[in-house]
C-alpha positions in Angstrom: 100.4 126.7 88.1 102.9 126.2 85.2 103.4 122.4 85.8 100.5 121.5 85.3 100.3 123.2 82.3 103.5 122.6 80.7 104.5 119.5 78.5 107.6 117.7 78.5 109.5 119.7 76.3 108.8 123.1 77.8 109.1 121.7 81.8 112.6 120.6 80.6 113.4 124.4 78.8 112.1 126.0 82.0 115.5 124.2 84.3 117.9 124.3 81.3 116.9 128.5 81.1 116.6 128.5 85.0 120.2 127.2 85.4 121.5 129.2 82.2 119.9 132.5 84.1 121.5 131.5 87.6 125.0 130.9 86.1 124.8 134.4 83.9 123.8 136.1 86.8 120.5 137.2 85.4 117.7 137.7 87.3 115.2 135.0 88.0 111.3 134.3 88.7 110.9 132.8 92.0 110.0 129.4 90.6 112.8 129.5 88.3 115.3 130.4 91.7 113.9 127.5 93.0 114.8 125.3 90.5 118.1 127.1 90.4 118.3 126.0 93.7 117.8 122.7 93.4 120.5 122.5 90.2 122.8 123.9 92.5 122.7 120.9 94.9 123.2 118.6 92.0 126.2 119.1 90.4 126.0 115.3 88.8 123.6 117.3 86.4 125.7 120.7 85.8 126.8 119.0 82.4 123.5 117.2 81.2 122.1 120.8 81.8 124.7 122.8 80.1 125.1 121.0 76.8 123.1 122.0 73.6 120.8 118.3 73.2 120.4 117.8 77.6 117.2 118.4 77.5 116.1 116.0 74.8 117.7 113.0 76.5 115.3 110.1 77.5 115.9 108.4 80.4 114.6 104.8 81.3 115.0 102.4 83.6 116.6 100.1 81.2 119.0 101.8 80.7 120.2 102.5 83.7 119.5 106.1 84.0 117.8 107.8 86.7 115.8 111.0 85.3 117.2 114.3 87.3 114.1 116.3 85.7 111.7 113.4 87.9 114.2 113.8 90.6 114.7 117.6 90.7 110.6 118.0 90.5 109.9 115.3 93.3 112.3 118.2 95.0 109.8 120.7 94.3 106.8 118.6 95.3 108.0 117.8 98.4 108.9 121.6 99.0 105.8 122.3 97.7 104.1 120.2 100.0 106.3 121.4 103.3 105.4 124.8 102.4 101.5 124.0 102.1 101.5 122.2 104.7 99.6 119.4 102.8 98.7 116.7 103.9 98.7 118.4 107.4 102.2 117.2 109.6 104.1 116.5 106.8 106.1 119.9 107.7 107.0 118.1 111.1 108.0 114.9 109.6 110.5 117.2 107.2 111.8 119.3 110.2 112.0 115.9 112.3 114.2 114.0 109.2 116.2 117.1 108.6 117.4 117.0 112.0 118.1 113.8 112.1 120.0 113.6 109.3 121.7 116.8 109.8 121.0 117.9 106.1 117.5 119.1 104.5 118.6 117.9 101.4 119.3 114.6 102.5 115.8 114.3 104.4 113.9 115.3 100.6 115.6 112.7 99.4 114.7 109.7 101.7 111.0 112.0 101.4 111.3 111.5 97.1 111.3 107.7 97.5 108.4 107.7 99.7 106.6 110.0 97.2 107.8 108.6 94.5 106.1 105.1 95.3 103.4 106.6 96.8 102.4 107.9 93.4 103.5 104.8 91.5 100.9 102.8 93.4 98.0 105.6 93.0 98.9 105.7 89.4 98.7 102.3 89.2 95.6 101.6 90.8 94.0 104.6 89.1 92.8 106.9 91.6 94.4 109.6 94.0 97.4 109.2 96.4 96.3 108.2 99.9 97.8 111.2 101.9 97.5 109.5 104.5 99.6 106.6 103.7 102.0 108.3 102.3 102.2 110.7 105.5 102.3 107.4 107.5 105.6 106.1 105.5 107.1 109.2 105.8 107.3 109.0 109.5 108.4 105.6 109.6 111.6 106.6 107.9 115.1 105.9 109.4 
């Protein structure tokens, strides 16, 4: 898998290219539509993307700035995980939040905090994410 492979630097050239690609028409690995994808539903990053230095920029909590290559691979994860099927119901709980929110990309977002802290704590703690858990917080989302 080219994640778990890649550092910093090359995960970040991978969506700067992927978006370059989409915009130029030219065709595109799956993963790389994917990401396309998922740049195309954030258009508060078009320009961060686009410009020469965006993929160098640090982004930190203290100052303010969210970090749309976190955000954009939580995306992935959580797609990832849907598609997988892992941990087992999690598809359901995505189809069920969808729904009621009317919008799948709203649902993977209300899905990225959970996952986000989920992993935060296991990180923390030092050991793996409790599917469970997390599975259980996912279903107990507005």
């Amino acid at each position: 898998m080219f994640f778990a492979n890649a550092g910093r630097d090359e995960l970040r050239r991978r969506y700067v290219n992927a978006w370059r690609r989409h915009r130029e028409g030219l065709p595109l690995e799956p993963l790389d539509a994917q990401i396309a994808d998922l740049i195309a539903l954030h258009p508060e990053y078009h320009a961060l993307l686009e410009s020469p230095e965006g993929a160098a920029h640090d982004f930190t909590v203290e100052q303010g700035r969210s970090n749309p290559f976190l955000h954009m691979g939580l995306h992935l994860a959580i797609r990832e995980q849907v598609a997988t099927r892992r941990p087992p119901g999690i598809e359901l709980v995505h189809q069920q939040l969808s729904r009621a929110l009317g919008d799948v990309h709203a649902a993977e977002h209300r899905m990225i905090e959970v996952l986000a802290e989920t992993l935060w704590e296991a990180q923390r703690a030092g050991h793996a994410p409790d599917e469970q858990r997390y599975l259980e917080r996912l279903r107990h989302l507005p």
